[in-house]
N, CA, C and O atoms as a Tinker XYZ file with bonds, in Angstrom:
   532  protein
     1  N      0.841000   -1.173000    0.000000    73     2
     2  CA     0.000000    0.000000    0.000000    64     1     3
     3  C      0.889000    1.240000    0.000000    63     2     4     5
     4  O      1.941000    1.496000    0.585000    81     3
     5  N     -0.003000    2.037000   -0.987000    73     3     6
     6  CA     1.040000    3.791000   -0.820000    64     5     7
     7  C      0.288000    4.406000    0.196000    63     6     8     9
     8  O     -0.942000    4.450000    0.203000    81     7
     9  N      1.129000    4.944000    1.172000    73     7    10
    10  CA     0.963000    6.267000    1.802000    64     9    11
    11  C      1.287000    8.098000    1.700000    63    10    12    13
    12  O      2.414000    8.523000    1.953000    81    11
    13  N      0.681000    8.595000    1.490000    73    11    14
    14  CA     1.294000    9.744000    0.926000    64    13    15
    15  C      1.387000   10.571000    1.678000    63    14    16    17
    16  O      0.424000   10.489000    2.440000    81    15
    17  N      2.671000   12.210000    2.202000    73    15    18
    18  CA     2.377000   13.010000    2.929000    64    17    19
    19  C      3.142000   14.225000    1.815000    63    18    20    21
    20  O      4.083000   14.362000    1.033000    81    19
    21  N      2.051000   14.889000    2.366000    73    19    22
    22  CA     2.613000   16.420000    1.723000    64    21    23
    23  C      2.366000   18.017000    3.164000    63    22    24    25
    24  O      1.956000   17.962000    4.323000    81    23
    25  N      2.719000   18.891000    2.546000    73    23    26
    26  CA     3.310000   19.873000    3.538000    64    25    27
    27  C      3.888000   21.416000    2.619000    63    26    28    29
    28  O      4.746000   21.804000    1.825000    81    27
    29  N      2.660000   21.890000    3.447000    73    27    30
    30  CA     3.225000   23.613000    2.615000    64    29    31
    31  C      3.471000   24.328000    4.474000    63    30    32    33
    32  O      2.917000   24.191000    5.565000    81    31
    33  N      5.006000   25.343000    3.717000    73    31    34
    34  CA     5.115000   25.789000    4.668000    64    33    35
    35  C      4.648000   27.242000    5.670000    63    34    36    37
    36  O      5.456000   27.809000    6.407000    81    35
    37  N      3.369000   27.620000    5.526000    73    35    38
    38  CA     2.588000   28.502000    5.665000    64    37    39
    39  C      1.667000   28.248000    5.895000    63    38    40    41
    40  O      1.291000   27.409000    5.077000    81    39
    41  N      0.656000   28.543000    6.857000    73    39    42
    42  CA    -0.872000   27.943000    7.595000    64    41    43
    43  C     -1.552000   28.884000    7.438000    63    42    44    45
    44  O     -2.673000   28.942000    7.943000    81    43
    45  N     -0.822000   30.272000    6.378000    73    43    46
    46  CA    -2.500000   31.207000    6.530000    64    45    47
    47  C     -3.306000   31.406000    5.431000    63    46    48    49
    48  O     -4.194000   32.243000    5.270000    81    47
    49  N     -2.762000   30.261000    4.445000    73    47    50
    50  CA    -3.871000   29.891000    3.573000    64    49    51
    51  C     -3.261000   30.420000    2.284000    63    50    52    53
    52  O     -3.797000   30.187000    1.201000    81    51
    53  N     -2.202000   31.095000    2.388000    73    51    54
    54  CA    -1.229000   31.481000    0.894000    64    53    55
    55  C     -0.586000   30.623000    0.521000    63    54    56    57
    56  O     -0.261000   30.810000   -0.651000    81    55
    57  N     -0.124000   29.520000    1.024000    73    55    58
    58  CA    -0.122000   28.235000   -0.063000    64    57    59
    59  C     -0.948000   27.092000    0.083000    63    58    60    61
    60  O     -1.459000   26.851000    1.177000    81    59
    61  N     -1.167000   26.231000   -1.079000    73    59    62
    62  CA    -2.362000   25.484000   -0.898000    64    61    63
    63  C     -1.295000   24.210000   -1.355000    63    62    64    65
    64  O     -0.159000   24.277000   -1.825000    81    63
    65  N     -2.005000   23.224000   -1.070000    73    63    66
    66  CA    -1.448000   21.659000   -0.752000    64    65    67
    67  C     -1.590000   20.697000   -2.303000    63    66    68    69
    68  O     -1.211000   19.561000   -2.590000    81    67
    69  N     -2.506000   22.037000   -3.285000    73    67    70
    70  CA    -2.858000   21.079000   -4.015000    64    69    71
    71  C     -2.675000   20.297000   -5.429000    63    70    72    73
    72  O     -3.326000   19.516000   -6.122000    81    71
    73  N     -0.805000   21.273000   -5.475000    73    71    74
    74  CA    -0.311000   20.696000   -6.658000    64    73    75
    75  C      0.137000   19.044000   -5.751000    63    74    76    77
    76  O     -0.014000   17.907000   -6.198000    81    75
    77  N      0.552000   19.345000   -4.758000    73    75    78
    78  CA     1.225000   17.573000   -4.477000    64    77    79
    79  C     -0.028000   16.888000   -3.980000    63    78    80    81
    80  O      0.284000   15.701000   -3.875000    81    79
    81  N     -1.638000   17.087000   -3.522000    73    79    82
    82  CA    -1.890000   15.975000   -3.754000    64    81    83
    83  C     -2.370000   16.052000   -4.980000    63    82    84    85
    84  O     -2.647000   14.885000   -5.257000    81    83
    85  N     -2.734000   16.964000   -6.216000    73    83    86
    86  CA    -2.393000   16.031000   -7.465000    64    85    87
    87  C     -1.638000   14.793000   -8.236000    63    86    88    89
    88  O     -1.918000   13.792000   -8.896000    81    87
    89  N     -0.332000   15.612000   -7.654000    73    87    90
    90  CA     1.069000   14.409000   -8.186000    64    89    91
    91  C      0.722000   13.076000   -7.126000    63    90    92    93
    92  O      0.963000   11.970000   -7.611000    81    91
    93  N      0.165000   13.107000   -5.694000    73    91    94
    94  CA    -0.031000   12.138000   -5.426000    64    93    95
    95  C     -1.032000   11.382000   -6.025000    63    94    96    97
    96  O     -0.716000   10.417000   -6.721000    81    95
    97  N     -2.287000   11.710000   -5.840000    73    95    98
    98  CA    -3.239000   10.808000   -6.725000    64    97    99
    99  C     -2.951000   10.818000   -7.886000    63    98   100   101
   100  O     -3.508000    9.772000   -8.221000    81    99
   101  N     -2.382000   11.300000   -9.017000    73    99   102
   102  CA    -1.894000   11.412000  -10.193000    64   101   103
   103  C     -0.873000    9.626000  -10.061000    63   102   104   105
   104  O     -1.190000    8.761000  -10.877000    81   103
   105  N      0.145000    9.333000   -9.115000    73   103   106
   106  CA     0.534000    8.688000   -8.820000    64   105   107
   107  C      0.128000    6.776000   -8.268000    63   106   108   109
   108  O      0.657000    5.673000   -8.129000    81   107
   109  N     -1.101000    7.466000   -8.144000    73   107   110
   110  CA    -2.070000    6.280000   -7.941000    64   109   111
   111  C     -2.341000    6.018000   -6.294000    63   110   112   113
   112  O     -2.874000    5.048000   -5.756000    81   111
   113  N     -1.790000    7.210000   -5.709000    73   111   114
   114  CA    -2.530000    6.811000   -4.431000    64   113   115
   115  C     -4.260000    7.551000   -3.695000    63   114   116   117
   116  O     -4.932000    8.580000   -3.764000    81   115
   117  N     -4.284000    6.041000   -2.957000    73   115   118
   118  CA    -6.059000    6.856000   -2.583000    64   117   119
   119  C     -5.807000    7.794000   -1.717000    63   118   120   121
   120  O     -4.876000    7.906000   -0.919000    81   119
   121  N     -6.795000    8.525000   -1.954000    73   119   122
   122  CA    -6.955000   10.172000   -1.199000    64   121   123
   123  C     -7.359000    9.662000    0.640000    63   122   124   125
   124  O     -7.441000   10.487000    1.551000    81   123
   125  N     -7.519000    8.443000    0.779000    73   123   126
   126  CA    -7.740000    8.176000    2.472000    64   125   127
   127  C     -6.645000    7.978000    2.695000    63   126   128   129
   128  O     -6.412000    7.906000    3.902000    81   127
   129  N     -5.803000    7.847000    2.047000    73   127   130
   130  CA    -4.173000    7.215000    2.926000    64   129   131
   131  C     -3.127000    8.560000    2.120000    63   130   132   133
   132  O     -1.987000    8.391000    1.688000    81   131
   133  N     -3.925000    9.862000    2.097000    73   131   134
   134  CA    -2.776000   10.939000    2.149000    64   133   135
   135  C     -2.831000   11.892000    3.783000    63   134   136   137
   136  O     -3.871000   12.155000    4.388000    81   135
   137  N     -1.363000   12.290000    4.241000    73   135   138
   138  CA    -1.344000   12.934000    5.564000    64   137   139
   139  C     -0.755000   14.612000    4.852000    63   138   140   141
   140  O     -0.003000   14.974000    3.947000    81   139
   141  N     -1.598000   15.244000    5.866000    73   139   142
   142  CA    -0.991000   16.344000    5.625000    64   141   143
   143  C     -0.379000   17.446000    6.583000    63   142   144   145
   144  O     -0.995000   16.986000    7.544000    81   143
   145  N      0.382000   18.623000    7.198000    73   143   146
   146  CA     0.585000   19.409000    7.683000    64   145   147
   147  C      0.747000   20.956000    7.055000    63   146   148   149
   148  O      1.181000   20.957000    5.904000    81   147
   149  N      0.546000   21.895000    7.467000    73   147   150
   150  CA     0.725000   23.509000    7.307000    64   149   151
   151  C      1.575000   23.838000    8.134000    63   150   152   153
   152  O      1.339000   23.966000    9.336000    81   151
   153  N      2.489000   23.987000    7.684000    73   151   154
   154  CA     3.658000   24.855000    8.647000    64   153   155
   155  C      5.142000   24.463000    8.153000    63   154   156   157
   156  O      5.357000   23.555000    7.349000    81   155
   157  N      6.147000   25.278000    8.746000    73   155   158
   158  CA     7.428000   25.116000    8.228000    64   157   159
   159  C      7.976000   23.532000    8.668000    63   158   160   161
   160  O      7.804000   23.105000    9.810000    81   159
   161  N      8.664000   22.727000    7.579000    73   159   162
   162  CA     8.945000   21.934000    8.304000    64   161   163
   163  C      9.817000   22.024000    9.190000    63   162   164   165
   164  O      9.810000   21.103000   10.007000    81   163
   165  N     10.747000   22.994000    9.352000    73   163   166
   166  CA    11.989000   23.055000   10.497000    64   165   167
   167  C     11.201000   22.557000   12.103000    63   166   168   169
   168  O     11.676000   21.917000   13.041000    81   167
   169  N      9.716000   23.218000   11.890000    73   167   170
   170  CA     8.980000   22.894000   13.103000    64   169   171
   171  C      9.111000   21.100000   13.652000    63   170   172   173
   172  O      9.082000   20.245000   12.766000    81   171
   173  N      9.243000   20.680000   15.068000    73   171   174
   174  CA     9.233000   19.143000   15.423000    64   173   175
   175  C      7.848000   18.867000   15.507000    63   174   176   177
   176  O      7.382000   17.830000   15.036000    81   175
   177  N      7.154000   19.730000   16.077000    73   175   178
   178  CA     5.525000   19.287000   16.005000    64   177   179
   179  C      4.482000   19.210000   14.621000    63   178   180   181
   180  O      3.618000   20.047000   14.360000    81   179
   181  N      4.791000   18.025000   13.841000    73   179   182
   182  CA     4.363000   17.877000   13.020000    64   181   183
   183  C      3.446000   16.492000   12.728000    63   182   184   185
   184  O      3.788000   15.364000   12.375000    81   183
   185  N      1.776000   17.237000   13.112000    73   183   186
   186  CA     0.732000   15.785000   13.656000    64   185   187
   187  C      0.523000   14.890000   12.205000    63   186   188   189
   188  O      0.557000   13.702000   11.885000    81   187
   189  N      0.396000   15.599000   11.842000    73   187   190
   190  CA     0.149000   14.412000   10.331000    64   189   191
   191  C      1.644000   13.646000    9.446000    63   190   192   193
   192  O      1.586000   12.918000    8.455000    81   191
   193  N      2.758000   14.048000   10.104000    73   191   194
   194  CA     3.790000   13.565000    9.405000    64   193   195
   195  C      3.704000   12.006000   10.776000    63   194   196   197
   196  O      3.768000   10.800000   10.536000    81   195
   197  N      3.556000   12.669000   12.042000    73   195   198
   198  CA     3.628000   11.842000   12.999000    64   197   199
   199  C      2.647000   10.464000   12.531000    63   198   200   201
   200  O      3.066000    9.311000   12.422000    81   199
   201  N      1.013000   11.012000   12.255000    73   199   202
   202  CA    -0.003000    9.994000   12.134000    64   201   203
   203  C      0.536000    8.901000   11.050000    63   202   204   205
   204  O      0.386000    7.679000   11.070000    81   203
   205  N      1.090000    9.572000   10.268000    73   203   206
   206  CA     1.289000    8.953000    8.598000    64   205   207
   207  C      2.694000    7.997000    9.167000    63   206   208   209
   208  O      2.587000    6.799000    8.906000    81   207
   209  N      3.416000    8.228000    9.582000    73   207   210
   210  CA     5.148000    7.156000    9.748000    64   209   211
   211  C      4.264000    5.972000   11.020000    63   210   212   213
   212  O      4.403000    4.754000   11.132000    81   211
   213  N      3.681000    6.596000   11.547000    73   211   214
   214  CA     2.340000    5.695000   12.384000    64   213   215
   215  C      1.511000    4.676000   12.110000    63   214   216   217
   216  O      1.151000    3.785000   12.879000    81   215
   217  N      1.159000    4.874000   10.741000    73   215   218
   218  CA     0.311000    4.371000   10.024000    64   217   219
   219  C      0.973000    3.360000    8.901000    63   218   220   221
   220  O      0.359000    2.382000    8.474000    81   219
   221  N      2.211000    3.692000    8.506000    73   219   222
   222  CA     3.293000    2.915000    7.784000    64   221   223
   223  C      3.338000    1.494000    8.347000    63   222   224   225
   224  O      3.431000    1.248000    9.550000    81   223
   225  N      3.257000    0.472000    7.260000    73   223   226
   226  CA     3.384000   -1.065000    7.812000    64   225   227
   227  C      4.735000   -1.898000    7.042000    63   226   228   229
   228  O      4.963000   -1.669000    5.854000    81   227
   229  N      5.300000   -2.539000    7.558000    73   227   230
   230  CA     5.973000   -3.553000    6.887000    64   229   231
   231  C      5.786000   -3.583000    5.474000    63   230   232   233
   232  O      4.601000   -3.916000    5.436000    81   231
   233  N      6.250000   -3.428000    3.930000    73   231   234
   234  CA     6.049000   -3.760000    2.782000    64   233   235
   235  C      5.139000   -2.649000    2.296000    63   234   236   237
   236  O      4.585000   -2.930000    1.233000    81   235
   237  N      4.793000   -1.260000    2.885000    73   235   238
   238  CA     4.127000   -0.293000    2.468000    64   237   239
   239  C      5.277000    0.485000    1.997000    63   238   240   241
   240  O      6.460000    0.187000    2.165000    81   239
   241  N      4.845000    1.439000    1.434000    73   239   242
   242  CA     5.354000    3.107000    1.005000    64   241   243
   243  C      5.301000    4.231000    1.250000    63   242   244   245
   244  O      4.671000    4.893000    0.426000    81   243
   245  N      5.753000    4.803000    2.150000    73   243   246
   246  CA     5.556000    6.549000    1.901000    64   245   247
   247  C      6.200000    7.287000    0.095000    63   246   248   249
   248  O      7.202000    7.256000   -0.619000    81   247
   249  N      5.083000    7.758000    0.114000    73   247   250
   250  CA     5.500000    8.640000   -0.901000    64   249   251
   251  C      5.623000   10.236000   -0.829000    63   250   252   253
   252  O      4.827000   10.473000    0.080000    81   251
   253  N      6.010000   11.170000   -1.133000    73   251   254
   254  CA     6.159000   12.497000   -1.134000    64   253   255
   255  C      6.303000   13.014000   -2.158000    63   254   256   257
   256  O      6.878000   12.413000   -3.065000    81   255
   257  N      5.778000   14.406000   -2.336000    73   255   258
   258  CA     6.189000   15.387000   -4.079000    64   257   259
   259  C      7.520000   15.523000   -4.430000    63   258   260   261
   260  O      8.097000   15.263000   -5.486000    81   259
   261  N      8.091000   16.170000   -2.915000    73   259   262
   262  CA     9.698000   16.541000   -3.434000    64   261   263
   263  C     10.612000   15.669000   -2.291000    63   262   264   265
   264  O      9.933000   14.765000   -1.804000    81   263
   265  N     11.455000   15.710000   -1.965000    73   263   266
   266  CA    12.465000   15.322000   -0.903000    64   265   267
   267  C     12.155000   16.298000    0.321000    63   266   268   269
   268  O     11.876000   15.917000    1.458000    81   267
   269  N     12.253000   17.643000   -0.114000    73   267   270
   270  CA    11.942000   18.944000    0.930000    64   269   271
   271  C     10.869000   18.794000    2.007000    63   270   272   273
   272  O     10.883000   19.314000    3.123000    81   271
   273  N      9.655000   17.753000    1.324000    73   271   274
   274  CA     8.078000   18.113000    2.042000    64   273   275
   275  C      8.741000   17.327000    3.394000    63   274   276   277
   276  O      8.703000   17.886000    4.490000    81   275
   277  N      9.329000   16.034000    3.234000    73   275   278
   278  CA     9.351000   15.258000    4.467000    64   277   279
   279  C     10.198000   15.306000    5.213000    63   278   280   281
   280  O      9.949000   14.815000    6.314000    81   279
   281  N     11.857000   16.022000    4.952000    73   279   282
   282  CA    12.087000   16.097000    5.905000    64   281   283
   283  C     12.850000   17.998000    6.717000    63   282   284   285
   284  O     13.066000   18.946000    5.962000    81   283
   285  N     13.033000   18.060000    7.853000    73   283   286
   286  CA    13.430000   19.253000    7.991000    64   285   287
   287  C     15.182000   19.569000    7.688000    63   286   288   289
   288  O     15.710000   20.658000    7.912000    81   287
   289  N     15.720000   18.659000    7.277000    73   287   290
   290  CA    17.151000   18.949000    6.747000    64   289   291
   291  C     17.758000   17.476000    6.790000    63   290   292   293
   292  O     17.193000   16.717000    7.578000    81   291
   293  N     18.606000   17.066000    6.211000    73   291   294
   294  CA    19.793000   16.120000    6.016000    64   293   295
   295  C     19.730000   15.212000    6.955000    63   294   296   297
   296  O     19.260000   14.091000    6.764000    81   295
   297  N     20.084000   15.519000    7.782000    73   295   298
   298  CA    19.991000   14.731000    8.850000    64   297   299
   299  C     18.888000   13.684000    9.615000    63   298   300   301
   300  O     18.701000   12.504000    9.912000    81   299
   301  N     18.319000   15.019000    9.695000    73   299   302
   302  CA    16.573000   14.840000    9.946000    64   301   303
   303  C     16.005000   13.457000    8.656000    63   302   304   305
   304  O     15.354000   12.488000    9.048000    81   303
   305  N     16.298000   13.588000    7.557000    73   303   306
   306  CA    15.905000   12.969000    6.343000    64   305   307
   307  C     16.305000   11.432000    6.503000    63   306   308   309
   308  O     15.561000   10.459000    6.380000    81   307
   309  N     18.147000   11.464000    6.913000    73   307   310
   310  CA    18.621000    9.927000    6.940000    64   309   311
   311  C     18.120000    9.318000    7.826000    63   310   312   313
   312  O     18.200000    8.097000    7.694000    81   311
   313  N     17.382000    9.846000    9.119000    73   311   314
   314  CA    17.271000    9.587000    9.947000    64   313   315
   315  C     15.733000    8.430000   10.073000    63   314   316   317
   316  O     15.514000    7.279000   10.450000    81   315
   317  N     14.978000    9.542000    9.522000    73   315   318
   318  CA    13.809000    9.123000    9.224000    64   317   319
   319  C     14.062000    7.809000    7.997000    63   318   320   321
   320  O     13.623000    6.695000    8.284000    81   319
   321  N     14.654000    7.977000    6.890000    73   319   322
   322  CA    14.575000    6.737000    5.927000    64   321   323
   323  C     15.545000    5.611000    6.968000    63   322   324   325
   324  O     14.940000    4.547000    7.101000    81   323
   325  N     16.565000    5.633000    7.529000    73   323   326
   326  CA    17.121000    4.659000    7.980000    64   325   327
   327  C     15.793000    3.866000    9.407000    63   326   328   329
   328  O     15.623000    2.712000    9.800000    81   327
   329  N     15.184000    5.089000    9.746000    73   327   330
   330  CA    13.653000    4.137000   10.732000    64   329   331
   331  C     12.906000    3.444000    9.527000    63   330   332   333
   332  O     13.068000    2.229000    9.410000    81   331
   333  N     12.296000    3.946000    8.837000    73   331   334
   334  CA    11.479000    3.308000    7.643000    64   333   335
   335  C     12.256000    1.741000    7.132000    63   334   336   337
   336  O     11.866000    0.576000    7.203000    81   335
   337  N     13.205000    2.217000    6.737000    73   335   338
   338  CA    14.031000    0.834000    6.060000    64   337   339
   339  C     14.088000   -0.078000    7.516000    63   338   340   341
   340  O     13.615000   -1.196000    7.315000    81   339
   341  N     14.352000    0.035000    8.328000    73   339   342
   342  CA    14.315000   -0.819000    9.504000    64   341   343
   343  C     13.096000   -1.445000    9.980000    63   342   344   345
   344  O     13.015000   -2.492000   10.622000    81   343
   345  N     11.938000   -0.509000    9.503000    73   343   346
   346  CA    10.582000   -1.186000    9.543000    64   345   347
   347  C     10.277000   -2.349000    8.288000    63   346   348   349
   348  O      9.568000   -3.355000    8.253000    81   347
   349  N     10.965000   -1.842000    7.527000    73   347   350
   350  CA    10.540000   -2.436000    6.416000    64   349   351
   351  C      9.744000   -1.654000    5.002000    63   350   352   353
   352  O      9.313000   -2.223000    3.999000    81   351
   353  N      9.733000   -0.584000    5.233000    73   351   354
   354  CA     8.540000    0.441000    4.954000    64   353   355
   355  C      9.783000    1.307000    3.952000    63   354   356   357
   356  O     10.873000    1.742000    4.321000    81   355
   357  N      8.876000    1.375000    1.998000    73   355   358
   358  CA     9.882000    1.793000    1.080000    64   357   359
   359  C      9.819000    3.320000    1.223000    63   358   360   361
   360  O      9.008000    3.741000    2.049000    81   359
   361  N     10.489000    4.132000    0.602000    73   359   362
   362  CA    10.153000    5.878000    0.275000    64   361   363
   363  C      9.913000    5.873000   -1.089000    63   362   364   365
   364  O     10.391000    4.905000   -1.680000    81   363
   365  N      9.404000    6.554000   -1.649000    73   363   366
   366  CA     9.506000    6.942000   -2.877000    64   365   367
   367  C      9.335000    8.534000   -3.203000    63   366   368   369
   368  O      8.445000    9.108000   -2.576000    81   367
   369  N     10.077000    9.265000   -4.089000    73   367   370
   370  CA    10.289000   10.666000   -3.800000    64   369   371
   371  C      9.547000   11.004000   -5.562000    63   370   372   373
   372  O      9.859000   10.224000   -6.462000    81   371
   373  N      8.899000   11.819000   -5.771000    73   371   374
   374  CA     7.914000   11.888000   -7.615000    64   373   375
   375  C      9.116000   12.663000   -7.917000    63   374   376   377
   376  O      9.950000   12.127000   -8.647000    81   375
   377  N      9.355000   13.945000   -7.431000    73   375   378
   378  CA    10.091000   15.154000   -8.430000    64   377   379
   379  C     11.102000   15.673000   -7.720000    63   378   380   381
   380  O     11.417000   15.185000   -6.635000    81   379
   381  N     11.761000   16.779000   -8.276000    73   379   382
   382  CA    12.526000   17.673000   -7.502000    64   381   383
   383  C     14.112000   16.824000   -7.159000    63   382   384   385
   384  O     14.424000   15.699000   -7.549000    81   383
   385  N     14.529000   17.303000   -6.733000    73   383   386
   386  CA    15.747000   16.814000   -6.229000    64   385   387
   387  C     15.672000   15.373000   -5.252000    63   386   388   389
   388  O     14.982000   15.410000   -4.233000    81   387
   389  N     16.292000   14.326000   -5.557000    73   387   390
   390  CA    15.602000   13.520000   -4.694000    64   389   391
   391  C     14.887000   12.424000   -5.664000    63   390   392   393
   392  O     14.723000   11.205000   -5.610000    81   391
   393  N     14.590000   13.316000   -6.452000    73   391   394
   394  CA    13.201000   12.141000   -7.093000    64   393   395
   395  C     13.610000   11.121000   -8.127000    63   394   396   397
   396  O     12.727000   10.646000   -8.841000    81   395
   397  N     15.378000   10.582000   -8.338000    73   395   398
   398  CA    15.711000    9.234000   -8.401000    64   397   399
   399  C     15.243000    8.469000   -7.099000    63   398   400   401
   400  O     14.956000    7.272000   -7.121000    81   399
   401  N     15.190000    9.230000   -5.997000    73   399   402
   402  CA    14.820000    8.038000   -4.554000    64   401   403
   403  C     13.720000    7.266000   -4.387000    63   402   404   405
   404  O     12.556000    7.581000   -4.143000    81   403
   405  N     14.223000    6.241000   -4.545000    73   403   406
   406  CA    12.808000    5.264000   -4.504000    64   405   407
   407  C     13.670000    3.641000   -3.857000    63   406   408   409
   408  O     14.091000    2.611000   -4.383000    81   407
   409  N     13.602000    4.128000   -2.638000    73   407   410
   410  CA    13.873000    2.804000   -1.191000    64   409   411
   411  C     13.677000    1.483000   -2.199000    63   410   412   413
   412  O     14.701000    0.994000   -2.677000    81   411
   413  N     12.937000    1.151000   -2.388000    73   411   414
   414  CA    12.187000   -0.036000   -2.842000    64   413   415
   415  C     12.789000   -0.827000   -4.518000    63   414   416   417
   416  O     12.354000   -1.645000   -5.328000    81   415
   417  N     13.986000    0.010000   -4.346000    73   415   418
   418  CA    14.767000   -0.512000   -5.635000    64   417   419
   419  C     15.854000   -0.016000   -5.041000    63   418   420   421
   420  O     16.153000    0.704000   -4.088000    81   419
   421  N     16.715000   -1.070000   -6.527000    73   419   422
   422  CA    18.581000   -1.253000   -5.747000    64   421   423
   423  C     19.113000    0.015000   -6.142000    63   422   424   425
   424  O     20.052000    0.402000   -5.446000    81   423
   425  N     18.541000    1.207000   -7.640000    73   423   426
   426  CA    19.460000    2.314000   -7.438000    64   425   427
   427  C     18.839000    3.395000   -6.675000    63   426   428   429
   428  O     19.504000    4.352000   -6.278000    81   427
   429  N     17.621000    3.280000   -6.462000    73   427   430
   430  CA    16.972000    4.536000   -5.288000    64   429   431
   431  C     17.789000    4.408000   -4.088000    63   430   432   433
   432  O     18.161000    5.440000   -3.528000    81   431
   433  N     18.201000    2.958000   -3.501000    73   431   434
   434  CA    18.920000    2.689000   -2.350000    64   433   435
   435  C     20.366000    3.387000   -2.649000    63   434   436   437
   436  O     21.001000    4.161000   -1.932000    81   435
   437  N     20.588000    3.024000   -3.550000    73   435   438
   438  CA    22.248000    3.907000   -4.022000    64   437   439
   439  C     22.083000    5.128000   -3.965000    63   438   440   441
   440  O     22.816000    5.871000   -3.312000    81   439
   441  N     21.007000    5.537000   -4.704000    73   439   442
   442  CA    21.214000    7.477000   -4.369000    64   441   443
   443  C     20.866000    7.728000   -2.838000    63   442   444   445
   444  O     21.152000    8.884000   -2.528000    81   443
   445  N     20.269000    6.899000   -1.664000    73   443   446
   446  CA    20.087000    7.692000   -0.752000    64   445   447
   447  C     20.986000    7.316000   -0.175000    63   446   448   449
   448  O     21.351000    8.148000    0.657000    81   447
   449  N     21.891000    5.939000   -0.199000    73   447   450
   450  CA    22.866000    5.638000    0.821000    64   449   451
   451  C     24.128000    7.054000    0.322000    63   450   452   453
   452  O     24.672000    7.916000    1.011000    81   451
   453  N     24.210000    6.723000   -1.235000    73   451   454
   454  CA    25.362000    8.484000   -1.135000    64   453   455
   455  C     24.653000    9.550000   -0.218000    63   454   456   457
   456  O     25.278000    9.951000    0.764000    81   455
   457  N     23.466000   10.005000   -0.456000    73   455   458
   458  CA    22.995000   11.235000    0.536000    64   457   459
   459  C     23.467000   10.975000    1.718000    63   458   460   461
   460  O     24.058000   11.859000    2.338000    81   459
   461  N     23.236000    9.316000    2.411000    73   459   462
   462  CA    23.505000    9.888000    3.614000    64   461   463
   463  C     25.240000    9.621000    4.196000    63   462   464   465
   464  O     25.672000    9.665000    5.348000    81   463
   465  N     25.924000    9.356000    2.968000    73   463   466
   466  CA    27.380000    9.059000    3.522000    64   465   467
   467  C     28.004000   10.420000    3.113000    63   466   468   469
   468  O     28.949000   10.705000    3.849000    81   467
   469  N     27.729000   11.414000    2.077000    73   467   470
   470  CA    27.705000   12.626000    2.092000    64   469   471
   471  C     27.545000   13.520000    3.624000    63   470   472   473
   472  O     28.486000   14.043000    4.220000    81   471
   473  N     25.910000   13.532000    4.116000    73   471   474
   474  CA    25.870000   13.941000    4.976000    64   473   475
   475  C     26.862000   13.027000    6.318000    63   474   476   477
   476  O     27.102000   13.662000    7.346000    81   475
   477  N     27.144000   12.223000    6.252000    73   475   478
   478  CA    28.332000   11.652000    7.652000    64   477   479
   479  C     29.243000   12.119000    7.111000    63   478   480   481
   480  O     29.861000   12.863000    7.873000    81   479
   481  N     29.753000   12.042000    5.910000    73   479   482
   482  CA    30.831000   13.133000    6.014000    64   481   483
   483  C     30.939000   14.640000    6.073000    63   482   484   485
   484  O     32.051000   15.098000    5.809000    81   483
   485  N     30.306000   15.195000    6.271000    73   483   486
   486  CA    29.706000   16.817000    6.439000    64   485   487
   487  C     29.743000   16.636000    8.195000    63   486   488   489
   488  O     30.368000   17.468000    8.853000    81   487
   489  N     29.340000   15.992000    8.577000    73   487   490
   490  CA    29.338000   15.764000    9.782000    64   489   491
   491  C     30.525000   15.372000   10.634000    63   490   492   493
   492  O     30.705000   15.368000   11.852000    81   491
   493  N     31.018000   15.158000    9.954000    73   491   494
   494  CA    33.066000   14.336000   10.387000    64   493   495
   495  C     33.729000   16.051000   10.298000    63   494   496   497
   496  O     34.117000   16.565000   11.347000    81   495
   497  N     33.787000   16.633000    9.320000    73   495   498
   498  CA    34.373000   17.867000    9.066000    64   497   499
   499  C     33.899000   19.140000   10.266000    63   498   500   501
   500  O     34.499000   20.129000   10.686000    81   499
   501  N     32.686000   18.622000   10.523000    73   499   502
   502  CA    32.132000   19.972000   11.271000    64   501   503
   503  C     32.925000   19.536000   12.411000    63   502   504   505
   504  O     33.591000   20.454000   12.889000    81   503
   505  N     33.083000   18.156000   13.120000    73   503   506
   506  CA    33.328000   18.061000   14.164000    64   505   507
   507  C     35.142000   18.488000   13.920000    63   506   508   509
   508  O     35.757000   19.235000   14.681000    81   507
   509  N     35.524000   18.056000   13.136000    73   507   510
   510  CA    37.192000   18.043000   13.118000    64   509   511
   511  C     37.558000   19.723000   13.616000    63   510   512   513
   512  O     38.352000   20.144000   14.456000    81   511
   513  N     36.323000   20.642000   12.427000    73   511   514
   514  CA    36.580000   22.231000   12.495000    64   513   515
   515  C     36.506000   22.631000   14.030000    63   514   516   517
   516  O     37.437000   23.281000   14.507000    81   515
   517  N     35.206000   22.184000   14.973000    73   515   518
   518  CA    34.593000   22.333000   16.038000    64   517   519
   519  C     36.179000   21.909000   17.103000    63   518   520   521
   520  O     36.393000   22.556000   18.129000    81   519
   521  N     36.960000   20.989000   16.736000    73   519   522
   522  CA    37.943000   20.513000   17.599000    64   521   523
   523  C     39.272000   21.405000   17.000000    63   522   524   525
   524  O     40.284000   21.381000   17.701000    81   523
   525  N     39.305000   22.105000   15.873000    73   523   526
   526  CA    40.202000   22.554000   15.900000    64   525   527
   527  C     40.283000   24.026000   16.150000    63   526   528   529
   528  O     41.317000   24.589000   15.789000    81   527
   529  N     39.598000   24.534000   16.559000    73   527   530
   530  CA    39.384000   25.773000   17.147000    64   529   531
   531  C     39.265000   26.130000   18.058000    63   530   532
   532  O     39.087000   27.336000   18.231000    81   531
């Protein structure tokens, strides 16, 4: 089963949600199994990203429009796909940067394992700079 979440970052009604759930149902998922939130993602309180990774089962999918909607930065991102893959549960990313990623095949797994050995190494450097100063 697909699950879908999307996310605009503004709640006062100047952006609307409804080019990505196009691309989602465009995509073939049903409109009962899409989650949504309004607000920046940098925010942690995020109820429908929460309900939806909640709702994720063994051999399901999250899907998303861009890479951006789901997570709040790099980190935040590996973090979340390395829980998913441990559940069992694929990603699949439609557009935008990102959108070779698709968990559920051997080169989607290749582009995200570079993302996240990229980001560990971004992370090795900060600390080396952090110790040498």
């Amino acid at each position: 089963m697909l699950l879908g979440y999307m996310r605009v970052s503004k709640a006062d009604g100047s952006q609307l949600l409804d080019l990505q759930r196009d691309a989602l149902l465009g995509a073939g998922l049903d409109p009962r199994h899409l989650y949504e939130d309004l607000g920046s993602g940098r925010r942690d309180d995020r109820p429908g990203l929460v309900t939806c990774l909640k709702a994720l089962r063994s051999g399901e999918t999250l899907v998303v429009w861009k890479l951006d909607r789901l997570g709040r930065d790099l980190r935040h991102l590996i973090n979340t796909v390395h829980d998913l893959t441990g559940r069992g549960v694929g990603l699949s990313v439609l557009t935008g940067h990102g959108g070779a990623i698709d968990t559920t095949t051997a080169s989607g797994k290749l582009v995200f394992g570079i993302f996240a050995a990229l980001a560990e190494f971004e992370r090795e450097l900060i600390a080396e700079r952090t110790r040498a100063c």
